[in-house]
C-alpha positions in Angstrom: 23.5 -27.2 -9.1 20.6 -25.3 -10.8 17.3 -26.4 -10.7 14.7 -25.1 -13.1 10.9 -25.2 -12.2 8.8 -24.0 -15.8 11.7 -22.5 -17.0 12.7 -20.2 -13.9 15.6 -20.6 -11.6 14.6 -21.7 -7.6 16.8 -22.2 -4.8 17.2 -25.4 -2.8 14.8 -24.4 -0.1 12.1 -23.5 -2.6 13.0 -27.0 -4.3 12.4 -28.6 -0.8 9.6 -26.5 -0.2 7.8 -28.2 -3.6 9.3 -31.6 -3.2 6.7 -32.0 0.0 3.7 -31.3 -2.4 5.0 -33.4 -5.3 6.8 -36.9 -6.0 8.3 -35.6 -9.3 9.2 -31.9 -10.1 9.6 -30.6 -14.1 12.8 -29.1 -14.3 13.4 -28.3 -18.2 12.7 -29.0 -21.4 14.8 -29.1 -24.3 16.1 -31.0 -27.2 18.3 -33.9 -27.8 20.1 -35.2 -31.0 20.6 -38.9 -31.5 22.2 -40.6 -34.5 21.5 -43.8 -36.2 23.0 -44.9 -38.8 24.5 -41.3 -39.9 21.1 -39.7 -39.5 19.9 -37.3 -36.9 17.0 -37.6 -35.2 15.4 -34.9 -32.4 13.4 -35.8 -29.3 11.5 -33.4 -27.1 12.8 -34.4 -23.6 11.9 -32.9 -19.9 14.5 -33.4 -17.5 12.6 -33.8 -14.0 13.4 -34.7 -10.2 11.9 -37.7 -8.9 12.0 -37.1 -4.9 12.2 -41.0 -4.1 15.5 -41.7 -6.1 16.4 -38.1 -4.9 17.8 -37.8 -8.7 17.0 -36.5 -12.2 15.7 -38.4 -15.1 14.8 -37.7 -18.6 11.6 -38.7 -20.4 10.8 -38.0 -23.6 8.0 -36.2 -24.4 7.6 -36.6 -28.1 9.6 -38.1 -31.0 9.8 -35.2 -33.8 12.0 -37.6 -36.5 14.9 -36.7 -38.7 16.4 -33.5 -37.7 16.7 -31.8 -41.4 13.0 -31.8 -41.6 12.0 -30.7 -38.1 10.3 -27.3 -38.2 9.2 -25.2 -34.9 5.6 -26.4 -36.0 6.6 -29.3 -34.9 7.0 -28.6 -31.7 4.0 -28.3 -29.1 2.5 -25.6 -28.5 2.8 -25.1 -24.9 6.9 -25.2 -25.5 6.6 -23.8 -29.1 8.2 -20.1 -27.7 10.7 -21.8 -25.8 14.4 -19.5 -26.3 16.5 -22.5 -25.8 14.4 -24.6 -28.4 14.4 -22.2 -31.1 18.4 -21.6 -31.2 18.7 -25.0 -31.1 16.4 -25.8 -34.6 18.3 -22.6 -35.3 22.1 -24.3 -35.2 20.8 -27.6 -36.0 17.9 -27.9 -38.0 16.9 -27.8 -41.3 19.8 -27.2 -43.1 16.9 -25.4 -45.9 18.5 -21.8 -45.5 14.7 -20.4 -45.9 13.4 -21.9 -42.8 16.6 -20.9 -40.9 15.6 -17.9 -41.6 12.4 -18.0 -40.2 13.5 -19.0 -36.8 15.9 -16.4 -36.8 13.1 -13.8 -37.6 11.0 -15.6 -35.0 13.8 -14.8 -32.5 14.1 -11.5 -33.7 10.3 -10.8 -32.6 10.6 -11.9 -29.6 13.7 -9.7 -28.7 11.8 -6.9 -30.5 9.3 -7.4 -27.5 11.5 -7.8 -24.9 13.4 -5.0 -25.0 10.3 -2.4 -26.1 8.4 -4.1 -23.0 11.4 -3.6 -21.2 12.3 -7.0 -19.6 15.8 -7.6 -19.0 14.9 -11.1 -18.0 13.7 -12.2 -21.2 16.4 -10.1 -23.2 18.8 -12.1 -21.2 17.1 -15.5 -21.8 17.3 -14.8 -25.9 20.7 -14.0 -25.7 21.5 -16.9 -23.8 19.6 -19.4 -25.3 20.8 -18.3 -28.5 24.8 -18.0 -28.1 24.7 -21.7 -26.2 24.4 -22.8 -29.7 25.7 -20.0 -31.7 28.7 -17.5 -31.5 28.6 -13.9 -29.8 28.9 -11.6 -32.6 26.2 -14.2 -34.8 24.2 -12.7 -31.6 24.6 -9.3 -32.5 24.7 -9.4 -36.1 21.6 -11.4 -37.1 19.8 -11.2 -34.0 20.2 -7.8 -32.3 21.2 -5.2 -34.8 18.5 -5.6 -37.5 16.1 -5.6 -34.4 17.6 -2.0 -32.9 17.6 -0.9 -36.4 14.1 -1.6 -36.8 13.1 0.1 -33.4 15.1 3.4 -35.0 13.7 3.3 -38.0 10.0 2.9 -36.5 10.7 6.1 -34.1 12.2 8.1 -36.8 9.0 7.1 -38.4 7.0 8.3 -35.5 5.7 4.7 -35.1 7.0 4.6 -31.9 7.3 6.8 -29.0 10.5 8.4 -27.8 9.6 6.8 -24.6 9.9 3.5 -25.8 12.9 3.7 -27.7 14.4 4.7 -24.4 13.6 2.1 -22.5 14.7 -0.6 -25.0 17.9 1.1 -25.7 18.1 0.9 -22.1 17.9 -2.8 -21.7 20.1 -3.2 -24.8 23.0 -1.4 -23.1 22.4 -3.0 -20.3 22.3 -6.5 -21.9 25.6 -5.6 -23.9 26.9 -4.3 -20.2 26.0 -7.9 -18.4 27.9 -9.6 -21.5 30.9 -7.1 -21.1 31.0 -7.5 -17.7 31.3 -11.5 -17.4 33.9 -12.0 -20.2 35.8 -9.1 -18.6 36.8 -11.7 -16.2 39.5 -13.6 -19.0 43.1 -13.7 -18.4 43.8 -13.7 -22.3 45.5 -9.8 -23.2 45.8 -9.6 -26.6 45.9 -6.1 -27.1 44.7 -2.6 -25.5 41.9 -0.9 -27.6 40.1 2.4 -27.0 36.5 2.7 -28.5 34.9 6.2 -29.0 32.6 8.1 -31.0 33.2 11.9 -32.0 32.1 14.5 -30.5 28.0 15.2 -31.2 27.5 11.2 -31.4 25.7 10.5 -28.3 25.0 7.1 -30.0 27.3 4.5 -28.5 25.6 1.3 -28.4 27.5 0.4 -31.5 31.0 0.8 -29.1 29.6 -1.2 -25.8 28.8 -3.9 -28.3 32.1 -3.8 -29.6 33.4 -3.5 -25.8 31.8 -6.8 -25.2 32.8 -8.6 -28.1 36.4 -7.2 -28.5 36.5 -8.4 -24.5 35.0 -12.0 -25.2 38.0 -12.4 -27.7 40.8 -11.6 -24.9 41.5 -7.6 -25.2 42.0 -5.0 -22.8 39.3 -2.1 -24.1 38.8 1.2 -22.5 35.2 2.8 -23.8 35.1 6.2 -23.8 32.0 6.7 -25.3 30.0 9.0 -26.2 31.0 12.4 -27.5 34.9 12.3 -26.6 36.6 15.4 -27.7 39.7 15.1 -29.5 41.9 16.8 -26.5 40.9 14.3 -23.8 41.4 11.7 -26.3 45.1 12.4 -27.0 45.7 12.5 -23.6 44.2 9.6 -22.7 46.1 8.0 -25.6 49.3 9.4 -23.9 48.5 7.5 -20.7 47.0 4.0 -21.7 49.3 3.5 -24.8 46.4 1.6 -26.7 47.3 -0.7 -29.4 44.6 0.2 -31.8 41.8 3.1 -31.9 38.2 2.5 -32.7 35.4 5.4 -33.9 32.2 4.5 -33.9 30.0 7.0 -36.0 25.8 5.6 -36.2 24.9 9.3 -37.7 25.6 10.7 -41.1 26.1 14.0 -40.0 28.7 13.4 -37.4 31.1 11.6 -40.1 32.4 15.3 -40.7 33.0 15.6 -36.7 34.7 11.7 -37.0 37.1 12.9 -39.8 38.5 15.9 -38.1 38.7 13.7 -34.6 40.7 10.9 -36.5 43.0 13.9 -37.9 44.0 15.0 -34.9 44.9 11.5 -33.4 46.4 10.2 -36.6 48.5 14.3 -36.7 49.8 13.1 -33.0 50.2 9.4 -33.1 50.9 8.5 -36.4 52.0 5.0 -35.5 48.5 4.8 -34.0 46.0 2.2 -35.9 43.2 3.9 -36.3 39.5 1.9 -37.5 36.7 3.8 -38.1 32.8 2.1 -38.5 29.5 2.0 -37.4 25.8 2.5 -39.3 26.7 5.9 -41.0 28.5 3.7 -43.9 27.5 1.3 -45.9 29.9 -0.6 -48.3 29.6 1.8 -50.9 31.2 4.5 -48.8 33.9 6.5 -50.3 34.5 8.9 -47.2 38.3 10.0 -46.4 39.8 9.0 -43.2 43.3 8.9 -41.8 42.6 5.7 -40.7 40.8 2.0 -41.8 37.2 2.6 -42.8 35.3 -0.5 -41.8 32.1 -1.2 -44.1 29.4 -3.8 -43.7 31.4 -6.2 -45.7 33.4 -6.8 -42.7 31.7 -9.1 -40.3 32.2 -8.8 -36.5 34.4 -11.3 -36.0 36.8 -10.3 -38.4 37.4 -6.9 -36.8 40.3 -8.9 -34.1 42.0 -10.3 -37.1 41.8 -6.5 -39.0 43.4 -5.1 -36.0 46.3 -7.6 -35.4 47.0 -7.5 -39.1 47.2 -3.8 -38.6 
């Protein structure tokens, strides 16, 4: 069992440790939905340990009414910035799409912070918080990939320094790698897909958050990014037998390097599928591959079904 003590995880001893100095220890806060009559209502709760029952219980800390009205302003202040409270009015209140929007903006500033201060910790309690309620690649596509776009953009704009964008690329890779890493351990094989970019793309955060995602949804991936020339890739190919090929291209200028890569592949395994994508298009792209160009106008989660119906 996990205990939480405001909002961090303890061990037993240091729960026994606090249970000397105090007859009932906060564990968590958080949310919970009740229906009457067909209509939600929310209630602030606190789950806390009472050291005489030796047990949890829940109080409730403050009614906040019907759950399509609820705003974070509602909320009080002190548990206002709460992660797991915001996904929650995120998936479940108000159904008005303008204030969904708000909290997903609010989210999005706080994971701007996160990863530019470069805290793993709290770029792992976003994520987290967020996808207990919500889907992996809603994760990436409303939440973190405006927010790395924006840190781009503002060091391209010399808004931010070349030091920062560093270290929050940093924790994003290593966010996407923790993600990778525990759905890595599923049985499910639906497929064998390699992921690369061409060679001059150093950029390849777009391919380890494909890794993770494409690994979430049972598939066997082998990233070879960044920069794979197109000889080690046909040999790799040769070994591993992959059911599908992905190129990720995030720069203009390497689409020219992508298109004589995917020639070569497609030359030597023309049975191959091969996908291109990444933030060099846009949906009004009219580039030439020998392969499926992949716009915005397909979402993240449809890239498994593009593949098998490949």
């Amino acid at each position: 069992m996990f205990f939480y003590v405001f909002r961090h995880k303890i061990s037993k001893l240091a729960l026994d440790m606090l249970i000397r100095h105090y007859s009932v220890i906060p564990l968590m806060v958080y949310l919970r939905k009740k229906k009457v009559k067909g209509v939600d209502y929310l209630y602030l709760v606190k789950s806390t340990w009472d050291k005489e029952r030796k047990t949890s219980r829940q109080e409730t800390i403050k009614y906040l009414g019907e759950s399509t009205s609820v705003t974070r302003d509602d909320i009080p202040a002190e548990f206002r910035e709460d992660a797991k409270i915001n996904s929650f009015l995120l998936q479940n209140t108000p159904k008005d799409r303008e204030k969904r929007e708000k909290l997903i903006e609010q989210l999005r500033t706080k994971l701007f912070s996160s990863l530019t201060e470069g805290s793993l910790k709290d770029t792992m309690e976003i994520y987290t918080a967020f996808v207990s309620g919500n889907t992996l690649d809603q994760f990436y596509e409303r939440i973190m990939t405006p927010v790395m776009s924006e840190i781009g953009y503002l060091w391209s704009e010399g808004k931010l320094s070349i030091a920062t964008e560093h270290v929050a690329s940093n924790i994003a890779h290593s966010l996407v790698k923790v993600i990778a890493d525990e759905n890595r351990k599923s049985k499910k094989d639906k497929g064998k897909i390699v992921l690369t970019t061409p060679v001059g793309e150093d950029h390849n955060l777009g391919c380890n958050v494909l890794d993770s995602f494409l690994v979430s949804k049972g598939f066997t991936t082998f990233n070879l990014s960044p920069s794979t020339p197109a000889e080690s890739l046909i040999e790799f190919i040769k070994t591993a037998k992959p059911d599908a090929l992905i190129v990720s291209i995030t720069l203009e200028d390497n689409i020219r390097s992508g298109q004589r890569m995917v020639k070569k592949i497609h030359e030597m395994y023309k049975k191959l599928p091969i996908f291109i994508g990444g933030l060099a298009f846009s949906e009004k792209t009219n580039f030439k591959f020998d392969g499926k160009l992949i716009t915005d106008a397909h979402a993240l989660e449809q890239i498994p079904r593009i593949i098998k119906k490949k």
